[in-house]
LOKOLVO-629921 format. One record per residue: residue in one letter; x, y, z of N, C-alpha, C, CB in turn. Coordinates in steps of 0.1 Angstrom, whole numbers. Glycine has a CB too. Layout:
// LOKOLVO-629921
[fitor a; [X; Y; Z]; [X; Y; Z]; [X; Y; Z]; [X; Y; Z]];
...
***
This chain:
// LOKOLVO-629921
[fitor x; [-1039; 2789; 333]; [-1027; 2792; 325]; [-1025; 2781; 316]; [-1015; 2795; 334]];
[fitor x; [-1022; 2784; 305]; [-1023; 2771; 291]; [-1006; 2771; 292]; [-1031; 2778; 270]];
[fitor x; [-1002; 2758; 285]; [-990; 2752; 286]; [-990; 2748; 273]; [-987; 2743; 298]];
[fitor x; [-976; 2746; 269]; [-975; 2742; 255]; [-963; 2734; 256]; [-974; 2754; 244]];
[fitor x; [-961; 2729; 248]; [-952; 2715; 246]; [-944; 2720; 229]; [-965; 2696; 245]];
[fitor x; [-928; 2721; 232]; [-923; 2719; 218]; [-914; 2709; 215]; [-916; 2730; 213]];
[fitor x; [-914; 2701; 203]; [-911; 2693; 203]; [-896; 2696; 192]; [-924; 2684; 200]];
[fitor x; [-887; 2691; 196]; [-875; 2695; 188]; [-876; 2683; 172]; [-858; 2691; 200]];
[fitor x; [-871; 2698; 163]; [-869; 2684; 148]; [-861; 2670; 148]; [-860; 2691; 136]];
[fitor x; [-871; 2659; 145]; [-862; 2653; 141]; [-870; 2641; 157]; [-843; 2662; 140]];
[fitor x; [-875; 2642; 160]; [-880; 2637; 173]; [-887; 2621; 172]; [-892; 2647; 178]];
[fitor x; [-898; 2622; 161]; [-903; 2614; 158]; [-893; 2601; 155]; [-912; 2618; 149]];
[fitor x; [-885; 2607; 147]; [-871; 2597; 140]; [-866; 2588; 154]; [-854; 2608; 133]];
[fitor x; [-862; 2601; 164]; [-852; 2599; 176]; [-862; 2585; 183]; [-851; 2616; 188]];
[fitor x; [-877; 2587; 189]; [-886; 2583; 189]; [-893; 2567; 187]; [-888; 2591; 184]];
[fitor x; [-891; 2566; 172]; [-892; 2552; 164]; [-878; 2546; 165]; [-897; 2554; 146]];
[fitor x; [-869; 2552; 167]; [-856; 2541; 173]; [-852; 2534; 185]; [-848; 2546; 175]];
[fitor x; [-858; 2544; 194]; [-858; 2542; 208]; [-868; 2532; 209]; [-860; 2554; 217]];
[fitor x; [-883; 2531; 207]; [-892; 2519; 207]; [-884; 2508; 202]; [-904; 2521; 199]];
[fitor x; [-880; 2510; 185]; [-876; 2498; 182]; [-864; 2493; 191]; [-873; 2499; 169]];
[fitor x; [-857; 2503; 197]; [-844; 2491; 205]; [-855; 2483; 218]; [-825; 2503; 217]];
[fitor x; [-861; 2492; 222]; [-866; 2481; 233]; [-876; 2472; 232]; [-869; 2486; 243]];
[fitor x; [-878; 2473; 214]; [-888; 2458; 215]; [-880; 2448; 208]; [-903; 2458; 206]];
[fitor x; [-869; 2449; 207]; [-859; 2442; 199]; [-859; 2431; 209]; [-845; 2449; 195]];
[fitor x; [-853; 2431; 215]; [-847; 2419; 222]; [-860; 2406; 226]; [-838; 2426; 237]];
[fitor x; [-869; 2416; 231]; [-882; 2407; 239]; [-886; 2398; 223]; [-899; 2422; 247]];
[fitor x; [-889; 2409; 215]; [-889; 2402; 199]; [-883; 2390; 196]; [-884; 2410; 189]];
[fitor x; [-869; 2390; 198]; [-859; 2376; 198]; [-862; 2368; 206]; [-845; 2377; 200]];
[fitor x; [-866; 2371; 218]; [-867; 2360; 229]; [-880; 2352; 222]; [-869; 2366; 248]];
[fitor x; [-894; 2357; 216]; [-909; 2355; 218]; [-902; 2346; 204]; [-925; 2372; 218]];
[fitor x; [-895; 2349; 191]; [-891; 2338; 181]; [-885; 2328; 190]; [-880; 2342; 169]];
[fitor x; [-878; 2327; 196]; [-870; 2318; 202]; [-879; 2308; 206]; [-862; 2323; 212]];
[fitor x; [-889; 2310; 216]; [-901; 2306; 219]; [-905; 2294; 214]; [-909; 2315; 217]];
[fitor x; [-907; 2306; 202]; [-917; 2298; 192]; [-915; 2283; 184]; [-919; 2306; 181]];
[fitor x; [-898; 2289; 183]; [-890; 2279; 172]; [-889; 2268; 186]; [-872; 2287; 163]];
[fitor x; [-882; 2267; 197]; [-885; 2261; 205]; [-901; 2248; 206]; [-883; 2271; 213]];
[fitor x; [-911; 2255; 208]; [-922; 2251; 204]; [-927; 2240; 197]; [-924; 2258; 200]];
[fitor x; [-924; 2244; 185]; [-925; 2242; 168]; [-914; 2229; 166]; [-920; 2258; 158]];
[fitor x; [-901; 2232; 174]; [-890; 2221; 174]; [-894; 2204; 174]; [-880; 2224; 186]];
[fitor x; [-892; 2199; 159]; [-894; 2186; 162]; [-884; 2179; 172]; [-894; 2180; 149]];
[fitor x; [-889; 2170; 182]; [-881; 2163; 193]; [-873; 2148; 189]; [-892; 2160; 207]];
[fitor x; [-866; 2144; 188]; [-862; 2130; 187]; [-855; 2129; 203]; [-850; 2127; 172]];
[fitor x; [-838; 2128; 202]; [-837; 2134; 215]; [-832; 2144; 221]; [-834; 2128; 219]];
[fitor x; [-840; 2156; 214]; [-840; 2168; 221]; [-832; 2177; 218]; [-838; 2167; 232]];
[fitor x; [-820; 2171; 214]; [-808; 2178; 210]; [-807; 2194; 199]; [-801; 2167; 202]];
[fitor x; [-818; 2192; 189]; [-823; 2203; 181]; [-822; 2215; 192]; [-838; 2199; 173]];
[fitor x; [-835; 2213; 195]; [-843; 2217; 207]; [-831; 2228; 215]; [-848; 2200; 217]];
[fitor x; [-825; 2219; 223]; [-813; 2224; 233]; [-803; 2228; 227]; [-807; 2215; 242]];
[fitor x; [-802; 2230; 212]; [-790; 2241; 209]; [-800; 2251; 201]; [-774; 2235; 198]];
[fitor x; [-808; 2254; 199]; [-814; 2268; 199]; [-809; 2278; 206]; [-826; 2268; 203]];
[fitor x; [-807; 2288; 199]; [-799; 2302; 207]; [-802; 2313; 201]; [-785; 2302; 207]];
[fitor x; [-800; 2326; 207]; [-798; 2337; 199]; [-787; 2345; 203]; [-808; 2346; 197]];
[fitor x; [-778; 2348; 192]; [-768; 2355; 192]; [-767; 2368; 187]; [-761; 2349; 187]];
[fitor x; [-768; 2381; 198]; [-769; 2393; 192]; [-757; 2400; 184]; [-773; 2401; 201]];
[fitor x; [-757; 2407; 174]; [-750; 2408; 161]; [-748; 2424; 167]; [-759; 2404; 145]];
[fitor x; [-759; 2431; 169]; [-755; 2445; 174]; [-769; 2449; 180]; [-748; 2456; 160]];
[fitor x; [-777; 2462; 179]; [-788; 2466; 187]; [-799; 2463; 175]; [-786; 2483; 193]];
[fitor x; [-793; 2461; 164]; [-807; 2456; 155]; [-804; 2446; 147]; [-813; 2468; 145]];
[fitor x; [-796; 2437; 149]; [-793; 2425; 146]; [-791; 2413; 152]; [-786; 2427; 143]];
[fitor x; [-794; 2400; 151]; [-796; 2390; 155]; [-795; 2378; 148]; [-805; 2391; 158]];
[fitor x; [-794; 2363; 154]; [-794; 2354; 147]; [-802; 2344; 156]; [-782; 2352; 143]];
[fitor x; [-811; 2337; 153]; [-816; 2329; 158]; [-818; 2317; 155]; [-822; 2332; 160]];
[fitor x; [-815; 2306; 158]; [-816; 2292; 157]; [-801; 2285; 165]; [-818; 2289; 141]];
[fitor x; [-803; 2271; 152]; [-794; 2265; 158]; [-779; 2259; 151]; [-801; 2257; 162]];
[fitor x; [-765; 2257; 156]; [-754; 2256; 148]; [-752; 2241; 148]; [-742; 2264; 153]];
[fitor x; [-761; 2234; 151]; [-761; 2221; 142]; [-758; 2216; 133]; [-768; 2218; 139]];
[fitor x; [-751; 2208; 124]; [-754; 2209; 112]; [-766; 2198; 104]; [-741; 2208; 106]];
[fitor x; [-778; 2193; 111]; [-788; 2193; 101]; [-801; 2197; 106]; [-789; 2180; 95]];
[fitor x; [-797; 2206; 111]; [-808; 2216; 115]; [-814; 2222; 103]; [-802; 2227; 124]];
[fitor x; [-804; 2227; 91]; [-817; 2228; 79]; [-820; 2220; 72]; [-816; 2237; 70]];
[fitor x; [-813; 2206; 72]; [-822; 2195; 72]; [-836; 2192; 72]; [-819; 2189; 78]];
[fitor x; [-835; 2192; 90]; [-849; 2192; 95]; [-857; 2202; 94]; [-849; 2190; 107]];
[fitor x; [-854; 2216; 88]; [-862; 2224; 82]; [-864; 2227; 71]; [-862; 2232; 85]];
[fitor x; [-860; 2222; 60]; [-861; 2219; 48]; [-864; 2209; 42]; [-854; 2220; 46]];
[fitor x; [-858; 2196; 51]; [-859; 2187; 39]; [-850; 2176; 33]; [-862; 2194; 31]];
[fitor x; [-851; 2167; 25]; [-838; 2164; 20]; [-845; 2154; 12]; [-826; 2159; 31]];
[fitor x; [-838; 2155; -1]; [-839; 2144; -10]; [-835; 2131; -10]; [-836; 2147; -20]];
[fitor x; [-837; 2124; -23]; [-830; 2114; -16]; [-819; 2109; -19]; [-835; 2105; -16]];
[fitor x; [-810; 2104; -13]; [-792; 2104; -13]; [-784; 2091; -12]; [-786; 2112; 0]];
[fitor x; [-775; 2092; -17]; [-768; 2081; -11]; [-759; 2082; 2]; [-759; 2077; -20]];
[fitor x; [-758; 2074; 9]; [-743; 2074; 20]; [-739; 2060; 23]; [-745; 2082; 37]];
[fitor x; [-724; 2067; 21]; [-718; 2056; 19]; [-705; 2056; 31]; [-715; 2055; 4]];
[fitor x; [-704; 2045; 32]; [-699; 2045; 47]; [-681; 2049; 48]; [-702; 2027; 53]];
[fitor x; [-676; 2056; 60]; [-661; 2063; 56]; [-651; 2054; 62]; [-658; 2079; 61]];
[fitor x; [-650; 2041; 58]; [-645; 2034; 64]; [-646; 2017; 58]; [-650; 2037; 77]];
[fitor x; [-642; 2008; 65]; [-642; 1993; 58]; [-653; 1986; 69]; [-624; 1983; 57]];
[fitor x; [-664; 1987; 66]; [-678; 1986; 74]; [-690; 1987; 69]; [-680; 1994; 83]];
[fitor x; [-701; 1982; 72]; [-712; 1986; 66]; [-721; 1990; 79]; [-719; 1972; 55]];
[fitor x; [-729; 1998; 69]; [-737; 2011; 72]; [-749; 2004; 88]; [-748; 2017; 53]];
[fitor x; [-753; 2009; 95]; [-761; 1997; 101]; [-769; 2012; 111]; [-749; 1981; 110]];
[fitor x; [-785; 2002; 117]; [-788; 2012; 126]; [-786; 2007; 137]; [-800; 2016; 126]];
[fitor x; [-781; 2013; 145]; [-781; 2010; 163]; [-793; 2003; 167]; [-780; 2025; 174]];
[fitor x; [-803; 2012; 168]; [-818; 2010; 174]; [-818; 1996; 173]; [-832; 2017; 165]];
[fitor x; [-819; 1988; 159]; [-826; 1983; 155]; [-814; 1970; 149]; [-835; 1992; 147]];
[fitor x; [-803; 1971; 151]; [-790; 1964; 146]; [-795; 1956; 131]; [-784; 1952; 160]];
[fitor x; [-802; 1964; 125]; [-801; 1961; 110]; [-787; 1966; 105]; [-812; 1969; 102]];
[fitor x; [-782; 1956; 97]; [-768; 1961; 85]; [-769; 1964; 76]; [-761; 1954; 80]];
[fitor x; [-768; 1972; 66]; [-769; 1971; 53]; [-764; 1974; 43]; [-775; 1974; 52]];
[fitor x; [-749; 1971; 44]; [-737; 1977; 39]; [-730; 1988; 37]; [-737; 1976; 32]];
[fitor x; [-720; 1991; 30]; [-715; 1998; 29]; [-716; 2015; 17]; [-708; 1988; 30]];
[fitor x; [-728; 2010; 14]; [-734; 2019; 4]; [-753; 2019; 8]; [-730; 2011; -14]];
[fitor x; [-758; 2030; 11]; [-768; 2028; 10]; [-778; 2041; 5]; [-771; 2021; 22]];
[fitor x; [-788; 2040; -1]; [-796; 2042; -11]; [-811; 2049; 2]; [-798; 2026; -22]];
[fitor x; [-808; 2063; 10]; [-819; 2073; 18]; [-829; 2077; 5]; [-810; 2090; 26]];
[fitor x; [-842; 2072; 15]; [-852; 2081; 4]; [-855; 2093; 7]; [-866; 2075; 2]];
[fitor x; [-844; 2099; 15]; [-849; 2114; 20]; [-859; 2116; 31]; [-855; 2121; 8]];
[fitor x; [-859; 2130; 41]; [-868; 2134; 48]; [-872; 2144; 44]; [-866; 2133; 58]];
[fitor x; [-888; 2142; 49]; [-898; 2151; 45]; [-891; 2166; 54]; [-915; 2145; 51]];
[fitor x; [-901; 2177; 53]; [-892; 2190; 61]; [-903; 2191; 70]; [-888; 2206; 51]];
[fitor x; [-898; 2195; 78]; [-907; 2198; 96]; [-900; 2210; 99]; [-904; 2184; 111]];
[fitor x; [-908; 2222; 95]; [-905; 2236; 94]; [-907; 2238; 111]; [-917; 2245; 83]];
[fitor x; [-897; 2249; 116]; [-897; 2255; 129]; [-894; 2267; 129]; [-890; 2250; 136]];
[fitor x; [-888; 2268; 120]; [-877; 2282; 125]; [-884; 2292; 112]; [-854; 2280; 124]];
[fitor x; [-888; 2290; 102]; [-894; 2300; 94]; [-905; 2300; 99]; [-893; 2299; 80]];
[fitor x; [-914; 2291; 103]; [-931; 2296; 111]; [-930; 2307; 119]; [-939; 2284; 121]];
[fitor x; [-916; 2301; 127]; [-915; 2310; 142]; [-911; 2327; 140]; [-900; 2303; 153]];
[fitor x; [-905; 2324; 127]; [-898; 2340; 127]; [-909; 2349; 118]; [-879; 2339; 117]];
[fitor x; [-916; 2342; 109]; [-931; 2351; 100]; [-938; 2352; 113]; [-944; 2340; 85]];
[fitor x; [-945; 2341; 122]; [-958; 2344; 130]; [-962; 2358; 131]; [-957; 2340; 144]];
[fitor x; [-974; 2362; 124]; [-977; 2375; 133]; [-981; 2378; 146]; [-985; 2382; 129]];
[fitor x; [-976; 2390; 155]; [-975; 2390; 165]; [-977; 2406; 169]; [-965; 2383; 169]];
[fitor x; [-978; 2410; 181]; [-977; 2423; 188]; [-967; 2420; 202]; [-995; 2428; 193]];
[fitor x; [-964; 2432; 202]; [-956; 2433; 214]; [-964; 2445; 223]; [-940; 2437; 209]];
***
């Protein structure tokens, strides 16, 4: 006895949605991963505010609320800073001083989060 299968209109649509919700999330976690990974370390701090915040079932945000987190993925020219206060500028590490105005030649960019989020991949 032969059997047949009907498939209601509109299925395939129904179909490619339902896959996409349930590769969504595993998707965010495998960037997360990556950007994790990829995270340049000093002390760690980048690193350990990585997050993802879901927005709705096909929306997301991933990284971090740092503020020089796109710094360190971007970049930075070079700047002045100048100190907010009656003091000069100095490093801890290294108890160099160097007043109260000083003259950054900028940092290079140490990409994480755009490698992590292009990578091609399969799920």
């Amino acid at each position: 006895m032969a059997s047949t299968v009907a498939f209601a209109p509109g299925w395939e649509e129904r179909y490619n949605r339902q896959v996409e919700r349930a590769a969504f999330r595993p998707l965010c976690e495998l960037i997360l991963a990556d950007m994790e990974r990829g995270c340049p370390e000093d002390k760690g701090d980048l690193k350990d505010s990585l997050r993802i915040r879901y927005l709705n079932q096909h929306g997301a945000r991933i990284g971090s609320d740092l503020d020089y987190a796109t710094v360190v993925e971007l970049g930075s020219g070079p700047h002045i800073i100048r100190a907010k206060g009656n003091y000069s500028l100095h490093n801890a590490e290294t108890g160099e001083y160097f007043g109260p105005v000083v003259m950054h030649p900028g940092t290079p960019a140490q990409p994480f989060m755009r490698p992590a989020l292009y990578r091609r991949r399969s799920l």
